[in-house]
Structure formats: C-alpha cells, structure tokens
One Martini backbone bead per residue (centre of mass of N, CA, C, O) as a GRO file, in nm:
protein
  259
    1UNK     BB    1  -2.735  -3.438  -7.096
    2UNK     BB    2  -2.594  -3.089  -7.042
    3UNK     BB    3  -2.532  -2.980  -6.737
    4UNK     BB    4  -2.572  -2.622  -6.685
    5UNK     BB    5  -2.372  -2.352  -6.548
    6UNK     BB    6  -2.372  -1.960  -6.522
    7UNK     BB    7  -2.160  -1.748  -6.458
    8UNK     BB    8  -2.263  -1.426  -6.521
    9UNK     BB    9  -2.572  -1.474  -6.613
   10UNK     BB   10  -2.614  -1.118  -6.638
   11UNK     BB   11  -2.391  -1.055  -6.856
   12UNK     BB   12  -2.355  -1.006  -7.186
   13UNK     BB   13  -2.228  -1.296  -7.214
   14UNK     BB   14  -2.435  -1.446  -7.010
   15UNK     BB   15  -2.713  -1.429  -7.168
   16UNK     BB   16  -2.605  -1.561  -7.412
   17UNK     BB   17  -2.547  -1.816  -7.323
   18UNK     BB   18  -2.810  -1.869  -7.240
   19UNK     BB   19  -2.978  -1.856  -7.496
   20UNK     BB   20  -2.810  -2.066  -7.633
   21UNK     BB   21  -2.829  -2.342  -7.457
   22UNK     BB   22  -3.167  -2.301  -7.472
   23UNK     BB   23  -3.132  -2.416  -7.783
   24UNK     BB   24  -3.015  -2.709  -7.703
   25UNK     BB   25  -3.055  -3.067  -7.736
   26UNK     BB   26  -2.814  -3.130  -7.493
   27UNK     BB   27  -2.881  -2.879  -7.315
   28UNK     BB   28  -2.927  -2.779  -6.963
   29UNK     BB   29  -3.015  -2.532  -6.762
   30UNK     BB   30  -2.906  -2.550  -6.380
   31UNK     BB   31  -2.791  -2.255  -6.369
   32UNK     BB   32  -2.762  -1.917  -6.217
   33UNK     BB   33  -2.490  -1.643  -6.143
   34UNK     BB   34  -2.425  -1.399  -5.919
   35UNK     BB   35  -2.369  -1.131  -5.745
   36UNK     BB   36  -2.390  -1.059  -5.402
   37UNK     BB   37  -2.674  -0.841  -5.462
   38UNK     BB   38  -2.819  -0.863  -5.716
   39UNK     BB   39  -3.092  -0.761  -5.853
   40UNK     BB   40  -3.153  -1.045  -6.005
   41UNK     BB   41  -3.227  -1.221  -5.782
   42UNK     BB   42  -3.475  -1.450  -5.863
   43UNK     BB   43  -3.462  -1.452  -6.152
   44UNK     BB   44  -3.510  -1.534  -6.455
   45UNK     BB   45  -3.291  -1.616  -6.662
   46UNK     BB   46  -3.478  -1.679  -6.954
   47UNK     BB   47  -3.606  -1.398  -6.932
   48UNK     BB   48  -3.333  -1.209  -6.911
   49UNK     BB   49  -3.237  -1.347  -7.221
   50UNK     BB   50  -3.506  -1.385  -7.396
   51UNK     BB   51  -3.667  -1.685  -7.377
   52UNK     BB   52  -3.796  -1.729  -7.144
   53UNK     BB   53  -3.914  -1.945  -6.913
   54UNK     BB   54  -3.678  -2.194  -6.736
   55UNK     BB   55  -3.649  -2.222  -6.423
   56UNK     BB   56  -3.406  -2.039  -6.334
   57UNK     BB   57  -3.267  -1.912  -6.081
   58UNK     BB   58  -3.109  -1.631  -5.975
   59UNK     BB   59  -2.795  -1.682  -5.811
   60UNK     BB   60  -2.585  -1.647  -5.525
   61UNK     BB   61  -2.220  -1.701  -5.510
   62UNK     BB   62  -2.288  -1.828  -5.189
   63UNK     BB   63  -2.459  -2.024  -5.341
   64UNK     BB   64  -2.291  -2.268  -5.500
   65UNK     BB   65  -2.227  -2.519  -5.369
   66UNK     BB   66  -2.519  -2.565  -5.346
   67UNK     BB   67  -2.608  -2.567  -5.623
   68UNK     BB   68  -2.415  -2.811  -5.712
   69UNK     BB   69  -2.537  -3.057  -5.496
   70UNK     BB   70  -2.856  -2.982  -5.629
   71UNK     BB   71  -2.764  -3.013  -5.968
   72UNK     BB   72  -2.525  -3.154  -6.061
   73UNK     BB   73  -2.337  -3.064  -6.292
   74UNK     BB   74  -2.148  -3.109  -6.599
   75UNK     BB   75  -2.079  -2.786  -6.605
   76UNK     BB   76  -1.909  -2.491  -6.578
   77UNK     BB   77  -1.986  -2.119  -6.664
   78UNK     BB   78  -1.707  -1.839  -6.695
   79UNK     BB   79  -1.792  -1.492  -6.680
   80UNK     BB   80  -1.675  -1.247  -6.471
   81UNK     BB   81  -1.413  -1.253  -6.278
   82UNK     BB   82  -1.105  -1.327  -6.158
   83UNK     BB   83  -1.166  -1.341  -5.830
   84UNK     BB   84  -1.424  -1.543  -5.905
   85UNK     BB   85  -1.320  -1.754  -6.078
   86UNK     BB   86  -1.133  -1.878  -5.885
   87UNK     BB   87  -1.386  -1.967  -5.686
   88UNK     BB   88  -1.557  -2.120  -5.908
   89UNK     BB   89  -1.376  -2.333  -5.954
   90UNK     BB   90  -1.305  -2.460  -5.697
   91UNK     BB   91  -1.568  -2.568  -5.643
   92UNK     BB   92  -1.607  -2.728  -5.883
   93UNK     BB   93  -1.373  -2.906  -5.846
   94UNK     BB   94  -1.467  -3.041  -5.578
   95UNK     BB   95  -1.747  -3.124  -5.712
   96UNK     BB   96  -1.635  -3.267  -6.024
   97UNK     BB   97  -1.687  -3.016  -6.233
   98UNK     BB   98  -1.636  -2.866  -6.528
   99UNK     BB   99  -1.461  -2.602  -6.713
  100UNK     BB  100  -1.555  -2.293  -6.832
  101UNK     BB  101  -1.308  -1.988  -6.918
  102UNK     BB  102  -1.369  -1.643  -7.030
  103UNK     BB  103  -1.215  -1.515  -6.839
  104UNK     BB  104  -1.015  -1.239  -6.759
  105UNK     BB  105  -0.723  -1.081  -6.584
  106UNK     BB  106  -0.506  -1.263  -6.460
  107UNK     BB  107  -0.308  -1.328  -6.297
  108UNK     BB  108  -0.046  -1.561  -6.218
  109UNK     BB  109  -0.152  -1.666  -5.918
  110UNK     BB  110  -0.473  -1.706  -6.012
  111UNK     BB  111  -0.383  -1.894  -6.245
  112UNK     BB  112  -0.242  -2.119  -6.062
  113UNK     BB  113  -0.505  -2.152  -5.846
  114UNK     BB  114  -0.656  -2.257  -6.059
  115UNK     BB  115  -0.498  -2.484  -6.185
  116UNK     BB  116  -0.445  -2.644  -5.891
  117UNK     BB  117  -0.741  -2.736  -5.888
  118UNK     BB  118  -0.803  -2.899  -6.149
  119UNK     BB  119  -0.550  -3.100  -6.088
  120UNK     BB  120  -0.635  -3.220  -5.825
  121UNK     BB  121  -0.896  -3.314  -5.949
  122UNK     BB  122  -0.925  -3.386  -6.231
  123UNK     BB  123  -1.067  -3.218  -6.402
  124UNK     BB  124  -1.212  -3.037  -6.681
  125UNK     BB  125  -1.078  -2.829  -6.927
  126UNK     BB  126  -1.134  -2.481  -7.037
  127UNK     BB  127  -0.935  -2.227  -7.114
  128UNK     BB  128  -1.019  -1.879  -7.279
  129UNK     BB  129  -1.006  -1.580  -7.370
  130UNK     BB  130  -1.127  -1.643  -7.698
  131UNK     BB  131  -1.418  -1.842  -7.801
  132UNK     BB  132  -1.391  -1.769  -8.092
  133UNK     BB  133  -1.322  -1.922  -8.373
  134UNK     BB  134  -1.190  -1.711  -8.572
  135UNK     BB  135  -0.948  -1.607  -8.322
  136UNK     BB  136  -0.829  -1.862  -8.357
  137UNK     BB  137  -0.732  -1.858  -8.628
  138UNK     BB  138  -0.622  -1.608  -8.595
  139UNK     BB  139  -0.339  -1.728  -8.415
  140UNK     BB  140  -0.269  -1.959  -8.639
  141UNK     BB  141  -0.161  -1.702  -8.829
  142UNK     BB  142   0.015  -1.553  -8.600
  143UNK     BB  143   0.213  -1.776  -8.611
  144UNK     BB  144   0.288  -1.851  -8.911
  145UNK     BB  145   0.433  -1.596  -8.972
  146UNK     BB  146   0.628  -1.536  -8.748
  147UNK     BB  147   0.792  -1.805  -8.841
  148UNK     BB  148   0.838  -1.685  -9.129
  149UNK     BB  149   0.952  -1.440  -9.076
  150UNK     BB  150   1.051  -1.377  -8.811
  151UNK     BB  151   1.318  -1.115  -8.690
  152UNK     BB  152   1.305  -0.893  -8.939
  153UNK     BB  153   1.018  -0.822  -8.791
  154UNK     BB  154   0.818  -0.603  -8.632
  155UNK     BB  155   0.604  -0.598  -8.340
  156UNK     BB  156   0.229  -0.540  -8.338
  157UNK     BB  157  -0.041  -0.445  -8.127
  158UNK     BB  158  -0.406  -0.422  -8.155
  159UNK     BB  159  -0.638  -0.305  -7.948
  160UNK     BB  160  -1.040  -0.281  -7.970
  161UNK     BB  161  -1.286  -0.127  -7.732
  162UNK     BB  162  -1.528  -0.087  -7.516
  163UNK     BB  163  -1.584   0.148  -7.286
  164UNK     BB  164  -1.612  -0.089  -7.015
  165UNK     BB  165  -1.373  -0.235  -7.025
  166UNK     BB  166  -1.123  -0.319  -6.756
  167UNK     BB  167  -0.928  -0.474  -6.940
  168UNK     BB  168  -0.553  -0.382  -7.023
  169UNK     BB  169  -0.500  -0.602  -7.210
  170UNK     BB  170  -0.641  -0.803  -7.364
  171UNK     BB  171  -0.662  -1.069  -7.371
  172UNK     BB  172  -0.631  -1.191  -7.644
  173UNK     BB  173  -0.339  -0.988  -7.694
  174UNK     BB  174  -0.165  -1.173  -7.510
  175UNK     BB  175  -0.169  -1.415  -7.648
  176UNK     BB  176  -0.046  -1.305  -7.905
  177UNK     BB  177   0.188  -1.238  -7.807
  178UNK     BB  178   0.307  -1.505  -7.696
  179UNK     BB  179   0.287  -1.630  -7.929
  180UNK     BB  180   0.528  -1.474  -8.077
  181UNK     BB  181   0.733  -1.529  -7.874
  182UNK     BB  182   0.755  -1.822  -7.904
  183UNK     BB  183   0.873  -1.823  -8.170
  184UNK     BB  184   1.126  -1.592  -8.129
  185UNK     BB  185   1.223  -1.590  -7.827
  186UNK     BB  186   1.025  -1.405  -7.653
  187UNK     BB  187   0.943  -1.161  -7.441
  188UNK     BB  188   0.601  -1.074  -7.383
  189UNK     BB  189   0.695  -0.784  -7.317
  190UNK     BB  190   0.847  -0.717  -7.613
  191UNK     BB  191   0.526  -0.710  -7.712
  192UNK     BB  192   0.371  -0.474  -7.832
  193UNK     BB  193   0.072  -0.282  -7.697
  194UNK     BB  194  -0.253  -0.124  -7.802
  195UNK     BB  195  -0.488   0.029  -7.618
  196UNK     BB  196  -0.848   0.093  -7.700
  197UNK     BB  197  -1.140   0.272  -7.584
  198UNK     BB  198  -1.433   0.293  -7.761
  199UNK     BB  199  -1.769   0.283  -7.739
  200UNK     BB  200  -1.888  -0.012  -7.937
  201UNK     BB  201  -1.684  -0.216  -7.924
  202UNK     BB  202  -1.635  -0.573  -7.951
  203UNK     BB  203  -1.332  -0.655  -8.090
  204UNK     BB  204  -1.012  -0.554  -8.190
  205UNK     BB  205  -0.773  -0.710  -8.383
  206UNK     BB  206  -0.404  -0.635  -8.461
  207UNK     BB  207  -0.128  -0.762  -8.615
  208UNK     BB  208   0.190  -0.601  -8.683
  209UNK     BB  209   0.445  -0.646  -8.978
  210UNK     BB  210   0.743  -0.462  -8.988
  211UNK     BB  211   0.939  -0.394  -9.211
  212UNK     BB  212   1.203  -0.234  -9.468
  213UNK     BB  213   0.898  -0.273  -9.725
  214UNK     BB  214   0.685  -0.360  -9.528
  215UNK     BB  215   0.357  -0.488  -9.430
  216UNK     BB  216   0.165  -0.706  -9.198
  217UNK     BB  217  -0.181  -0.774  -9.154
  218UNK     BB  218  -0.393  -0.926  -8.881
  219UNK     BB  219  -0.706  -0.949  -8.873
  220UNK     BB  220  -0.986  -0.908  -8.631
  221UNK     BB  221  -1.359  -0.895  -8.629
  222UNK     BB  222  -1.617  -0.848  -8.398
  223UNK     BB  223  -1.982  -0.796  -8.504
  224UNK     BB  224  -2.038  -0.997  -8.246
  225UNK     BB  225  -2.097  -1.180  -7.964
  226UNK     BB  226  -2.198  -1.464  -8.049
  227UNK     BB  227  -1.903  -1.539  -8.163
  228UNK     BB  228  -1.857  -1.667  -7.851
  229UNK     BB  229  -2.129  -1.820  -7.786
  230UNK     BB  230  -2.092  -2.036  -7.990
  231UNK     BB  231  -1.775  -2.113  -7.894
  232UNK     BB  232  -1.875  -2.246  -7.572
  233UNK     BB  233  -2.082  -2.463  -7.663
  234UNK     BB  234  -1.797  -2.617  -7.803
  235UNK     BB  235  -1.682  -2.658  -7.541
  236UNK     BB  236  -1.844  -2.772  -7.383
  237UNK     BB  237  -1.859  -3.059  -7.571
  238UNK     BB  238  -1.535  -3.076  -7.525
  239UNK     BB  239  -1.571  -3.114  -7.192
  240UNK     BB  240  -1.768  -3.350  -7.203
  241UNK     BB  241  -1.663  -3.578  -7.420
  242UNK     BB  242  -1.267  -3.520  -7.445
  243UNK     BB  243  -1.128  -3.384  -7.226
  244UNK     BB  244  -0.858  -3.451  -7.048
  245UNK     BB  245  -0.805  -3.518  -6.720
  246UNK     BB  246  -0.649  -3.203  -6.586
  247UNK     BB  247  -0.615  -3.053  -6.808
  248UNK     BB  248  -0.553  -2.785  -7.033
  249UNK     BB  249  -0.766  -2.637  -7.189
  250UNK     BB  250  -0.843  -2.476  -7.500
  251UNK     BB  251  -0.942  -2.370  -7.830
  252UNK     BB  252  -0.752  -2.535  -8.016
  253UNK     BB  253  -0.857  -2.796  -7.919
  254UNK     BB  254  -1.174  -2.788  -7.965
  255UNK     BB  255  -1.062  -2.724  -8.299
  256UNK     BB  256  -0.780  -2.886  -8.313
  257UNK     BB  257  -0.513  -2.692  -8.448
  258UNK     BB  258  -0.299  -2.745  -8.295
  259UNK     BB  259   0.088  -2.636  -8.272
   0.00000   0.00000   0.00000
C-alpha cells in the first residue's frame, strides 16, 4: 500500500488528486495539507473532494513535519505555489519521503533549492510542469519535428489558460521552449511564447513552425483537469517503485518516452 500526502490539498487539483488517490487500490491517503490559516484546516479531506468521509483531516503546512514523523508517508504530492513547495519538498526530503511535483513557476534558485535537498537526501523523486500523459507525448512531438525541421522554420508557441492561473507563461509552454531550444542549439528565451489568460480555459498549448511556404502546428488541447490528475497516479506509482534514489525524474521517464 502506498501512503500519500497531498500538499495543495484543497486547491483545484489538489482536490482531483484526492479524489483519484482514494480510487486506487494500492493507495491509501495518510495526510492533506493547506495552507497555514486555511478555512478548510480542520475538515475532512475526503469529503472536500466529493468522496466522503476518509478519516484524514486538512492539516496546516506549518504542522507538515509532525505529520510526516506520525503518519511516515511514502510519497508527498505538491501542488502549491513555488516557495511552498521549496519548503515541502525540503521537509520531504529530510524525512526519507519520495516526491512527486506537479507546481510550476519556480526561479531558477528555488529550482536549485529543491533539487539539492533531493539529492542531498538521496529521496526519489518526479518533478514536471505538467503531469497529463497527452502533453508528455505532446513534448515527444515538438523534439522530433524540431530536429526534423532544424533552423530554417521559426518557432513560437501559444498558451492559453484560464484567468486564475498566477504564472505565465505555464510551465508546461517553459518546458517546450526547452525542449526546441536545445534541440536547435539555442538559448530558452529565443524561443517566443505567447501567453492569454481568459474565462476557464483548462490549458492550451500550440509549438507553431513557419517556414517561407508552409507553417506546421502541434496543439495540446487539455478538456479535463482528469487528465493531469491521472498523470500524478502514474507518477506516484513510478516513484515509488522504479524512480531511482537522488535523481530527478520527469514524466518522459514516467512515460518510458526517454529522450
């Protein structure tokens, strides 16, 4: 049985993560956690997510610690803000828990912060801006033409989210600039990103290459938070029983996708 912990627990797809978790049968949720001072502190996870009753009260971050040493979990799921989840993993990390990371918008220090206490600790872990399976094969897509293509189209990419969303442009459109940049042999900000933010778009991702006779698109169309949420399963079983200890790991390694 694997014991999960779900930070970000009452947040949109914190609630999805509990609700799939208490579907599994080989996971059993041993904690949720929100943020210090949270109206729903207190209250029943399972029930917050439409599942009913599961025994597992929403627990405040400042109280993350005790509840790791008194339910010994065997994965933490972050879905946060960047410096929550900095401070979430590093508390993982030191007590021996694996992690699994679906929050985006982190600096490049704070990046560096969680992965050093990752390996410091020897945990396993899974960290990807976005955890749909869908959006990985997306990535695998958006490699493979780029390097067909090479340099002689010009690349831009498009994302579209609903008006919530804090950070822009998405993780999710960060990674695929990566991914073509380091294909093409440039640096991450040469690759234009285009972010909209309007009504309740779940997310919308196109890599658009334009040559001088043609132009080819690669859309993701997200229609479902589900299909993150799906995703995260896959992760937590992936980290808990092939991920090997210190590295960090995608969703492409997830996935088998390899690079």
């Amino acid at each position: 049985m694997i014991r999960v912990v779900v930070c970000g627990a009452c947040g949109r797809m914190g609630r999805l993560i509990v609700r799939q978790v208490a579907g599994q049968k080989d996971m059993r949720l041993v904690g949720a956690v929100e943020a210090p001072g949270a109206g729903e502190i207190g209250s029943d996870a399972g029930e917050l997510a439409g599942v009913g009753k599961l025994g597992v009260p929403v627990t405040g971050a400042e109280k993350l610690h005790e509840l790791l040493a008194s339910q010994r979990p065997d994965v933490l799921v972050d879905f946060t803000n960047a410096a929550s989840a900095v401070e979430n993993v590093r508390r993982a990390a030191e007590a021996g828990v694996s992690v699994v990371v679906g929050t985006t918008g982190f600096t490049g220090e704070q990046r560096e912060a969680m992965e050093g206490a990752i390996r410091k600790n020897g945990i396993r872990a899974v960290i990807s801006p976005n955890m749909s399976v869908g959006v990985n094969v997306f990535f695998k897509a958006v490699e493979e033409t780029a390097r067909m293509l090479g340099r002689e189209y010009e690349v831009e990419i498009v994302e579209v989210h609903h008006v919530h969303k804090r950070d822009a442009p998405s993780g999710t459109a960060k990674r695929a600039a990566q991914i073509v940049a380091g294909v093409l042999g440039k640096r991450d900000d040469e690759i234009k990103i285009r972010s909209i933010r309007e009504g309740e778009v779940v997310g919308d991702h196109t890599v658009i290459f334009s040559g001088q006779n043609d132009r080819i698109e690669i859309t993701h169309r997200a229609l479902s938070r589900e299909t993150f949420a799906a995703g995260v399963i896959k992760a937590i079983r992936y980290v808990f029983r092939e991920a090997p200890p210190g590295k960090i790991c995608d969703m492409q390694d997830v996935l088998g996708l390899g690079r």
